[in-house]
N, C-alpha and C positions, 0 to 999 in steps of 0.2 A: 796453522789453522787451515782446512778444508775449504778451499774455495766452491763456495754454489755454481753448477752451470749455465747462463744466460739462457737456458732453453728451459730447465727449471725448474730458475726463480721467475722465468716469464707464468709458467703454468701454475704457481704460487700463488700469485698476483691475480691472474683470471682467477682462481677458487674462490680466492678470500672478495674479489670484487661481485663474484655472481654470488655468495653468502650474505653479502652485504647488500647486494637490489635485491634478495630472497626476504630479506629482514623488514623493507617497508611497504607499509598498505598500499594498494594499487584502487586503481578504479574498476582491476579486475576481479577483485574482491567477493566474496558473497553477500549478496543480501539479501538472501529471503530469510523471511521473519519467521523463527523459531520454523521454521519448514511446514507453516501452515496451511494445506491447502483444500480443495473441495474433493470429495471422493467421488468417484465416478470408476465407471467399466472400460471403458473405450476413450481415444484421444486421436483425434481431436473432439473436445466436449463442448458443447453450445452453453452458454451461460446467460441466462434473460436476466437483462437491464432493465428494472421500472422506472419510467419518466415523470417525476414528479417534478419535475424544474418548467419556470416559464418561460417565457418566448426570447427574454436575453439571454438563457443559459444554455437554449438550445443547439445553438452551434455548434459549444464547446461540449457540451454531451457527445453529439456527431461525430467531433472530432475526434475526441477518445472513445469510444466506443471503438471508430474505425481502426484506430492509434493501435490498441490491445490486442483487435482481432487477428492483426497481423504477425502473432505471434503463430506456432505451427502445432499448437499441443490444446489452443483453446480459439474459439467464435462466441462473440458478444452479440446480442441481438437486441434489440431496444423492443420492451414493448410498454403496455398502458401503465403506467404507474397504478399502482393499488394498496398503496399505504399510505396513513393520514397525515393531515400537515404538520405533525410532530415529528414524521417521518419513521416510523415503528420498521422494524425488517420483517420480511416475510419469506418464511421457508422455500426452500432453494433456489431465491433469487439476490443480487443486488438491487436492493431502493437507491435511487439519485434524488439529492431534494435540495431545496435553495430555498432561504426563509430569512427574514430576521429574526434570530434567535439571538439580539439584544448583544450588550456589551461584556459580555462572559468571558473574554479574553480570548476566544477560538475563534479562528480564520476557516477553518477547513477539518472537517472531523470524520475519520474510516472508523466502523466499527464491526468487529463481526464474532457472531455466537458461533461457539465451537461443542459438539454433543458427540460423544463419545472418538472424540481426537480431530473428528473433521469440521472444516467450518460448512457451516449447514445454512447460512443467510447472513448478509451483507447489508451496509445502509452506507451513504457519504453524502455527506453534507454542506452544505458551502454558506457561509454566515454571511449575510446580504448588509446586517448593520454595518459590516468593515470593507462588505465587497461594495458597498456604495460609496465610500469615502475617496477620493481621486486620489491615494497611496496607492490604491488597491484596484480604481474600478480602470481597469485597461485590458487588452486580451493577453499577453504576455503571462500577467497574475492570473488570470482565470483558467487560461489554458494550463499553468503548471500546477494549480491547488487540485483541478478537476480531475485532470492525469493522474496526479499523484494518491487522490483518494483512492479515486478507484483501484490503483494499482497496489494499494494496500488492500484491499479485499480480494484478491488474489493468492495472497502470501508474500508479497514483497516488500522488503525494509528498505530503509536509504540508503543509496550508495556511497552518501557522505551528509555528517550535520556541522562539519565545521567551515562552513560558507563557500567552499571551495566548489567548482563547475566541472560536474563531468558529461555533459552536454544530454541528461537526461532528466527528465519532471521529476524522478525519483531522488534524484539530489538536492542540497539545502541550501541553494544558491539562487540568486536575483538574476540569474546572466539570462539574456533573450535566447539565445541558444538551448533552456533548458524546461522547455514550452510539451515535447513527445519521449517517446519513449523510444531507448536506441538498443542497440543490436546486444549487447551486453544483458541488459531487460529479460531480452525474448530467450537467449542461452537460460537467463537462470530462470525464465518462468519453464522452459524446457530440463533442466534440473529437478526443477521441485516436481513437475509431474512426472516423470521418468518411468515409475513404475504406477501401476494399476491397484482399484481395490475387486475388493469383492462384493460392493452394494455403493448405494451412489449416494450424496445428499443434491442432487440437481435436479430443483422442480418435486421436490418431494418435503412430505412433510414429515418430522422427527420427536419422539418423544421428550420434548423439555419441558418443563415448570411454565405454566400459562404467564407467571408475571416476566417469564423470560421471552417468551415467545412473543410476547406483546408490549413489553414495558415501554416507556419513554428513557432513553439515557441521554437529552441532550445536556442536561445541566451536571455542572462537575462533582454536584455530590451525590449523583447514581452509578459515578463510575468505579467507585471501588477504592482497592490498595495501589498505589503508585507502586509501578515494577521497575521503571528506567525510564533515564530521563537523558538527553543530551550533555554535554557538556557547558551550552549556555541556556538551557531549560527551555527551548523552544518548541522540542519536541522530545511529546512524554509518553507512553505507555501506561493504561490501568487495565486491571479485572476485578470482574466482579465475579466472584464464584456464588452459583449458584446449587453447589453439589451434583454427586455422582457423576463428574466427568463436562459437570454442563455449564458454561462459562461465557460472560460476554466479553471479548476485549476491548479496547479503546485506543484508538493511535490517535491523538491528536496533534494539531497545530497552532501556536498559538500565534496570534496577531506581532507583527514586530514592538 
């Protein structure tokens, strides 16, 4: 029998070990969502925040907003809120809104209509019946539901839903560590924007169906077909198709 040379079956050994760290999910992973994002001409692109939240949530508004801006492909600007306390979205902005929207089972709810491929208007919502509950009412919680909303109205999915910390709000994890958004985040919000359109949905207004343009979706049976769902159901995906291209999504989060 042919003896292998220690020099090799060293190199053997390295193949099959970097085939096999090739093989599991990392934190380096992708997760932007279905590669959703807002069309625009130019980048870096200014994206207006409406302030619907009160004076507890305002911080954490602040904070994310600043959190996001620091990405090199987009600027978040906070201006007057101008949607209603159902919190409606409004063409080519995000709404931020804080409310009791009652015991529905959602902590934290991103939603964003999409017309003709691009997302055209954003809403995130933070449900005040659970965010008042001492589970929930601390800056830790607040800081990663608010982060992570918004971060979904961007284009970005979770890094992970199996409780695990990858020390970013976009992950499905309780760790205090996972409060902003980290360098990983801003690569992939610099992915998804990579290339340019040829017409913008920013601060503009888009041809969709007025009950889309306006609807309420906070309650669970305006959101549609369930598309995915996690592993322990905490965090699900619906749409609501409302023809020719024009679609509301739903990322929600539910309450532990």
């Amino acid at each position: 029998m042919k003896l292998t040379s220690p020099f090799r079956l060293f190199g053997v050994i390295a193949l099959v070990l970097m085939l096999a760290v090739a093989s599991f999910p990392t934190a380096e992973a992708s997760h932007s969502w279905n590669n959703y994002h807002w069309a625009r001409t130019s980048n870096p692109f200014t994206l207006k925040v409406g302030d619907n939240v009160n004076s507890t949530w305002d911080s954490y508004l602040n904070t994310t907003i600043s959190d996001w801006s620091q990405s090199n492909v987009l600027d978040m600007t906070k201006v007057a809120g101008t949607s209603n306390k159902r919190c409606s979205a409004v063409a080519g902005t995000v709404q931020v809104c804080n409310g009791t929207y009652g015991q529905n089972g959602w902590l934290g709810l991103a939603q964003i209509s999409l017309s003709g491929g691009h997302i055209s208007q954003g809403t995130a919502k933070m449900n005040d019946t659970y965010f008042n509950m001492a589970q929930y009412n601390n800056s830790a919680e607040r800081n990663h539901v608010m982060c992570q909303e918004v971060g979904h109205t961007l284009g970005l999915g979770h890094t992970s839903e199996d409780g695990s910390s990858q020390g970013t709000c976009m992950d499905y994890s309780q760790d205090i560590n996972s409060q902003h958004p980290n360098q990983h985040d801003y690569s992939m919000l610099s992915s998804i924007y990579s290339h340019l359109d040829s017409t913008t949905t920013i601060a503009a207004s888009t041809n969709m169906p007025a009950e889309m343009a306006n609807g309420d979706f906070s309650a669970p049976n305006t959101w549609g077909k369930l598309m995915s769902s996690s592993h322990d159901g905490r965090d699900q995906v619906f749409v609501r198709d409302f023809g020719n291209g024009n679609m509301v999504i739903t990322h929600v989060t539910w309450a532990k």
